[in-house]
Every structure is written in C-alpha cells, then in structure tokens.
N, C-alpha and C positions, 0 to 999 in steps of 0.2 A: 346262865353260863355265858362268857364273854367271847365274842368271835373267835379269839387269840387262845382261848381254849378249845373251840371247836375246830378249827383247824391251825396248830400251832406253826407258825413260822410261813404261815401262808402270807405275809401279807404283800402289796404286788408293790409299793415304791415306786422308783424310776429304774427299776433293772428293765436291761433290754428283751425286746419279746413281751413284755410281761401282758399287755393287749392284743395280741396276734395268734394266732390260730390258723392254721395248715390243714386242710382235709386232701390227703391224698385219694383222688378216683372222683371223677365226676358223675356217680350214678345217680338213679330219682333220690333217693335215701338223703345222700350228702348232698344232692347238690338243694335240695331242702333244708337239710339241716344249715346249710351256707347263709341260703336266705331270710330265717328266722331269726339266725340271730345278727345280722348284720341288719335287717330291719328292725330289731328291738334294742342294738345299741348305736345304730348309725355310724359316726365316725370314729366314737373310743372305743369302737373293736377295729383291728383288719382281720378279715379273711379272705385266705387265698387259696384258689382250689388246684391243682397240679393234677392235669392227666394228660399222655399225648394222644389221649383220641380225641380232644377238645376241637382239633385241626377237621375234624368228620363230622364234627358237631349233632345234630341229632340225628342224622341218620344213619348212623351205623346202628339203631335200634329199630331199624325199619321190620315190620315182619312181626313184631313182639306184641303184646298187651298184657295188661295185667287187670288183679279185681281187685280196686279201692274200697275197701270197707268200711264204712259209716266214721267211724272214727278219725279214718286218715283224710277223708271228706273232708269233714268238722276242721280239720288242721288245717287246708288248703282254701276252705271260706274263711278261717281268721287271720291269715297273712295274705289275701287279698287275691289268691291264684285259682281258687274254682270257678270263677263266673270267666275266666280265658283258658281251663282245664274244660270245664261244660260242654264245649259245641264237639266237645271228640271223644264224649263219654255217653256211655249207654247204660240207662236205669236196668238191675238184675231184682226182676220183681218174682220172679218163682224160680226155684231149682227143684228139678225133676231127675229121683234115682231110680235109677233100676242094674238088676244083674241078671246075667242070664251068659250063654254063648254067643260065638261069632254066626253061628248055624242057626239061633233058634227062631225059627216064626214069631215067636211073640216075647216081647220087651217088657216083664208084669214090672209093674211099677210098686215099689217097696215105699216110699218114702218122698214127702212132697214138702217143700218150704215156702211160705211168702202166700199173698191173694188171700190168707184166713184169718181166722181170727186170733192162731199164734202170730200171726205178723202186726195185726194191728194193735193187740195188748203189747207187743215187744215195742213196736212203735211207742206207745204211750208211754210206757215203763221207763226206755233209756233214749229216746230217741225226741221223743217229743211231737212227733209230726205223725196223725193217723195214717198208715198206708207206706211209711219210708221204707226206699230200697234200703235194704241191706249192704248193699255193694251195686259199684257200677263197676262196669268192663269200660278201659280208656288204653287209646292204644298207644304205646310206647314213644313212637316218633315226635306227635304233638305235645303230649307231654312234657318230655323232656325241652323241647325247643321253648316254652310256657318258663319250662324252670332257668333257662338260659338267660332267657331274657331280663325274667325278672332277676336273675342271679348280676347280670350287668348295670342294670336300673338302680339295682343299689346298692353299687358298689360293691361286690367283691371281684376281687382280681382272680381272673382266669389266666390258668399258666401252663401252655402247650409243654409243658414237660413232666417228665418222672420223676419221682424219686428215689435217689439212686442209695442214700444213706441219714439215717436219724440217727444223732446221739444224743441222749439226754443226758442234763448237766444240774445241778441243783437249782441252778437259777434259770434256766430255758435250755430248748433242746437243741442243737443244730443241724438246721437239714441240709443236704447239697442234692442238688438236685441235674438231670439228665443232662443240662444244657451248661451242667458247671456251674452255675450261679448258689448261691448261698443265702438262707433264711436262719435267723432267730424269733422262734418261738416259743410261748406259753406251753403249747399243747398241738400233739400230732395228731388227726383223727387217721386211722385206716381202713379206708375202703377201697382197698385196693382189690377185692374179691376172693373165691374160696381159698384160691393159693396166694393168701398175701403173704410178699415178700416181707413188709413190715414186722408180721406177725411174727413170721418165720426169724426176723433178725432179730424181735425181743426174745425170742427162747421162749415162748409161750406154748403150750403143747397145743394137741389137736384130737378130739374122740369123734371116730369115725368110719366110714365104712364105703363101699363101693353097691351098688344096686343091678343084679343084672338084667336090666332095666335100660332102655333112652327113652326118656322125653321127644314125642315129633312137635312140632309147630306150625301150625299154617293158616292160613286166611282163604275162608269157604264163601264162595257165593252160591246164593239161595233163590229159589224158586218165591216162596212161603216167607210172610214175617214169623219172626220167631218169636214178636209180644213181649218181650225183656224175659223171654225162658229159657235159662241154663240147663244142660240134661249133663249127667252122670251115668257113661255106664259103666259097670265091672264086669269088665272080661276076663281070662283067666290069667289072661299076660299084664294084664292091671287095665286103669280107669279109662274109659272115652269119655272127656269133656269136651262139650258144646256150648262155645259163652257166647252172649249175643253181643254184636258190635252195632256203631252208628249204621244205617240204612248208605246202599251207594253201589256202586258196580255194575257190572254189566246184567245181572239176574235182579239188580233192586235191592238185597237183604244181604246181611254178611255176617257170618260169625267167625270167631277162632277157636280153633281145635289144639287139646292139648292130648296126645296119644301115646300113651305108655305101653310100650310093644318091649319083649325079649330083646337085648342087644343082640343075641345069635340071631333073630330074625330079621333084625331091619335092614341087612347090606341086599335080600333077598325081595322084602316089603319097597321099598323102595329106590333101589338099584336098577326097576325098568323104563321104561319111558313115560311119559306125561298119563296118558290113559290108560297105562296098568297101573300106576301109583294112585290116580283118581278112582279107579274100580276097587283099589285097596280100602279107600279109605269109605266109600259107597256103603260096605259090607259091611263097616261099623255106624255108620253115619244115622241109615235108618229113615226112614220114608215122610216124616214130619212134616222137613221143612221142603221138600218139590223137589226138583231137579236142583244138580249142585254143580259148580266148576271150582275151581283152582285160581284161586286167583294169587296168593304167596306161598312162597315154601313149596315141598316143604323142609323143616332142617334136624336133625338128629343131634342130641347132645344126650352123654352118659349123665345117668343120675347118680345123688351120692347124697348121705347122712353125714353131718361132721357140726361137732358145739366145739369153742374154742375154751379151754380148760380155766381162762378168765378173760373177763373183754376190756383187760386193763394192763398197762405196765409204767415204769415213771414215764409221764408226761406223755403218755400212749393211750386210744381211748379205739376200738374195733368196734368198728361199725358195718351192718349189714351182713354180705356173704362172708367177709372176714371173721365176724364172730359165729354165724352160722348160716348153715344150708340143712335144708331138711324137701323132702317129698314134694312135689309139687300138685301132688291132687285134691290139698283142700283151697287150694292159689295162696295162701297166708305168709307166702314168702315176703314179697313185697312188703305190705303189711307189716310184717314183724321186722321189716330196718326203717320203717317211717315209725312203730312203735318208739325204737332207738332213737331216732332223730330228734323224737321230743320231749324223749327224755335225756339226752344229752343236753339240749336247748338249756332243759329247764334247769340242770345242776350248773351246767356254765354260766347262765344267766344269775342266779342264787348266789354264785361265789361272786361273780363283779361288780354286783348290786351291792355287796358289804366291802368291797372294796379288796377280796382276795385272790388271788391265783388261783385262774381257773384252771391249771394243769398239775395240781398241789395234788395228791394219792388220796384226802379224804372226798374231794369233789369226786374225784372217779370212781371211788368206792360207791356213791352214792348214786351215779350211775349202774355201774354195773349191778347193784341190789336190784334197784326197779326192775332192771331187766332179764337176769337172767334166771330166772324160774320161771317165767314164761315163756322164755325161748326154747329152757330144756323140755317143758312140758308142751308144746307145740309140736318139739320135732321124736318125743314117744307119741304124742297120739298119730303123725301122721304115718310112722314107721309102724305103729299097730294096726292102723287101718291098711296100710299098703300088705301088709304079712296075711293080715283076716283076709282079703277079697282078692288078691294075686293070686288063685292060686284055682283049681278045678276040683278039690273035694267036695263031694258030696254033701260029707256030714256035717262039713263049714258052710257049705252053702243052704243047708236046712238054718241051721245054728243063726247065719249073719241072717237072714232073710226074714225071721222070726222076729230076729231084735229090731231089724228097723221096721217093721210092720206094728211091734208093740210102740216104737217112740212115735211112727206116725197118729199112733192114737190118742199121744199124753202130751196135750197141749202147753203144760208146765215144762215137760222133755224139749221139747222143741223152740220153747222160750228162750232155753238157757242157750241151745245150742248157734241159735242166730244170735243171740248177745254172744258170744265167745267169734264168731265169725264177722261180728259188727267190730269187734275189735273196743267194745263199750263195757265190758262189764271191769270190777273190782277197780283198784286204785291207779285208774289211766292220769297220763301227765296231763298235765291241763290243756296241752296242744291240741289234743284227741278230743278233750272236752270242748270245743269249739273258746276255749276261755284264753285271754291273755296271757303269755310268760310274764 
C-alpha cells in the first residue's frame, strides 16, 4: 500500500504550520513529549510549548512526587535525561500491603513485592537487569527543572502564555494565544489538564465522576531508613501510602505520603495546627520508620475518575490529565501521560519520516489506538480497587484479605502484576522500550 493510500491527502508540501507543533501546558508528560521530538527531528520540527505557569518555572510543583515506572525510566535514559533525573530519584525496591484500622494494634501484612524471587524472574523476563526496581519515587520540582532545561537546550520555544482559542483548518490550525499573538500549526497537543479548556472547546465529551475522597500530600521526615520500602495501607476512608524519597532533612530520611481521607473529614483532620495535623497523620503512619516531623504540606485536593470519550479531534491530540484522571493509589497516573507521550512521539515521528502531516486524523487515530484501552483499563481497575478497600465491611475485608494473601503466594500472579506497574508489559512504544523513535 502507497503512503498516499495510507493516509490520503496527508501529504505536508510547503503549507504553512505544516512542521510545527503546539503543546498547550507544560507538565512532566508534554514537556517530555516536547523534548523527544524536538530531539529526534531537530530543526525541521518547531515546537512550542504555551503555559503561563512557565514565569514560576519549577517550582510551583514543589511539594509533589511521583513513581517513575521501569518503562518511563527506559524513556528518559534514551533521550539522555535519567543520569540528571537520578541524583533526585529513589530506587522503590519492596512495597509492603496491608489492611487493617486506624485503631488496630497490628498492621498484618497481606501482600509483599520486590527483594524475591517474583522481582528477579520479572527482572530477567522484561527488564533485563537482575534485581531492577520497579519504580523509583522522584520528586516533582527537580524533575520538571531537568525537563526545562533540556526542553531549552534543544530548542523548543517556551511561551509564557495561554491559549485562549484553536481553530482547525484543513490545512493547519490557528491558535491565538493569551498575550494576542498568533500561531499556525500542524497539530495542537492538549495538556492543559482535567478541565481542559481545549477539550471542552472541541465538543469532546467527558465519562466521569466525583470521589468523596481528597488526596493529602506531604513530605515526612523520618527517624529510620526506609530501604527503598513503599507501604500501603487500607483504611476505611481509603489508602495510606508511604513512598520512599532521596535521604536529607533534618531527621536524615524522607518519604512522601499520599492519604486518602473522607472530604467530610479533612476540613476537621487538618484544619488544626502543626501538631494536631502531625499526631493525625502519626496514627496512620505507624512505628517503622522512628520518629516523624513535617517537613511539606500538607495539601488537600478532591479526587475524581474521568476518560475523555476520544483523545482526538481535527489537528487535536489530549494528552495526559486532559484525556484522563483516574485514583491515585496505584501512583500510574503519571505513568499513563509518559505512556501518551511516547506514543504520541512515535505516530508523529512515523508520519514525518514519510514525509506526512502529522496532524492528518489517521496519524491520530493511530494514537489514540495505542492508547486508550489501556487508559480505560487502568482507571476500572483502580476505581475497583478503590470501591473493594474504602470501605469497613467485614465480609470485603475477609474477601480482599484472602485474595491478596493467595496472590502473595503465586509467584506467576505477582509477575504479572509488577510488569503491568513496570509499565513493560504488551505492545509499549518503543520510547518505554528504552529503543529509539
């Protein structure tokens, strides 16, 4: 089949836009995705990224981290960013579950990953390396400043404004943007986040829901190393996570907490002063890692489930929290807009390697395939797991306590489940595969 039958009428000429590329929102997601392919076609691409938090630069993500998964790893050692991402990431070599109450004396532990020998077969299997973390915890601020940088190094244009309107045209779209100025473009990406304005202006619907649920956030110092050990517990109001951060602070050790509490509870949970908030959070925390203090946060934000009904429209391409949000207690949010990222990479990269528009409806389609049966199927399991263990019945808490007691047994179970969190298994884009676009 001839190009010109694969995507008919794609082909790019000298119309205007037809090498330029627009990513609205400067998060990890885009402003990765900015970098890959601006380093894979150098100067016969432009891209130009538009956000006005660009003027705050990385620190308006101060507070945050996230858990990089083998695969988005892999991404960021083949575009040359892991070994200046490294010195701010911490190896997640065990996660440790358990459920139980905020009252109860003892934390039994259901379920254990990593340090055995499901980590080192999984290792060999998709990883390659005996003994590879699964994930590392890296905290938000360096990161993104890592992405900045090299986002200026090679050349793409950073553009302290918004986007105030997209119109697409057969031949390019037109943007205007917050400071009045005007772009033609090939292809709009939006990441402008769950409530993208973009999205909302193509007519793209939205399936979703509200969680009566917040997300807290904060950075804990620690008495105790915590050994690269992530714990998980289930409460009734949902998960305490403990993810281990770089070593540093005033106690030596640090991790971040991600604490899903009742929204009716939290204006109460933390509405007191420094040391009734700290005793709050004691009571989940758990005796492990020593004595704790506070060192950020903490900060409350509602959760919410929402897929975008397609992660495409003419010369439109939704990327990240734009095309979805889901639970944040398995952390695979991040994760699934670097998924995006590289496979965006790789269809745009595909069409201008043959010489076509890469904002043409079959490049995007081809996109959104990759991706979105893995997104919709990320954010039911994590809304299943969130519905199973939120909650204080009994007969669920025999039920769930049972099952993960049998998967800690079945070393094949647990293979799978760290490849599905490695972000390595089935047909990843080659980004994830540490392999060139």
């Amino acid at each position: 089949m001839s190009t010109t039958d694969r995507h008919p009428g794609a082909h790019l000429g000298s119309r205007p836009g037809s090498r330029r590329l627009l990513v609205a929102g400067a998060g990890i997601a885009s402003l990765t995705l900015a970098v890959a392919l601006k380093r894979t076609h150098g100067p016969a691409l432009e891209v130009v990224v538009c956000d006005p938090g660009l003027e705050a630069g990385a620190a308006r993500h101060r507070g945050r981290a996230y858990a990089v998964a083998a695969g988005p790893r892999r991404m960021f050692e083949r575009l040359g960013l892991w070994p200046r991402i490294e010195p701010a990431a911490e190896p997640m070599r065990r996660l440790v579950i358990s459920d139980s109450r905020v009252g109860d004396p003892v934390r039994p532990v259901f379920l254990t990953f990593g340090d055995g020998t499901e980590a080192r077969q999984e290792a060999r299997h998709d990883a390659g390396e005996a003994g590879e973390p699964f994930a590392h915890m890296v905290e938000a601020e360096p990161m993104v400043g890592v992405l900045l940088d090299a986002a200026r190094e090679a050349g793409v244009r950073l553009v302290t404004a918004g986007v105030r309107a997209a119109v697409p045209g057969p031949r390019a779209t037109r943007v205007t943007l917050s400071d009045g100025s005007t772009e033609e473009v090939a292809l709009v990406v939006a990441a402008d986040g769950a409530r993208s304005a973009l999205r909302e202006a193509a007519s793209i619907g939205w399936v979703g829901w509200s969680y009566p649920q917040s997300g807290i956030v904060a950075t804990i110092g620690h008495a105790r190393d915590h050994e690269g050990r992530a714990f998980e517990h289930f409460l009734p109001s949902g998960p305490f996570a403990i993810l281990p951060l770089k070593a540093g602070g005033a106690l030596g050790h640090r991790s971040s907490i991600v604490w899903t509490e009742r929204s009716a509870d939290v204006p109460a949970l933390l509405g007191g002063d420094a040391a009734e908030t700290l005793a709050e959070i004691e009571r989940r925390f758990g005796p492990e890692l020593g004595r704790i203090a506070l060192e950020h946060g903490p900060s409350a934000h509602p959760l919410h489930l929402g897929i975008a009904r397609s992660f495409r429209a003419p010369r439109l391409a939704l990327l990240g929290d734009a095309a979805h949000v889901i639970h944040p207690l398995a952390g695979q949010g991040l994760n699934l807009g670097l998924a995006g990222a590289a496979s965006l990479a790789e269809a745009v990269t595909g069409a201008l390697r043959l010489g076509l528009d890469p904002g043409a409806d079959a490049v995007l389609r081809e996109y959104e395939q990759a991706r979105r049966f893995d997104s919709v199927a990320m954010a039911a399991a994590t809304d299943g797991l969130n519905r199973l263990f939120s909650n204080d019945s009994l007969a669920l808490r025999l039920t769930r306590d049972l099952g993960l007691g049998l998967v800690d047994r079945m070393p094949g179970l647990k293979r799978f489940f760290i490849g599905q969190a490695s972000a390595l298994r089935g047909e990843s884009p080659r980004l994830l595969r540490g392999e060139a676009l």
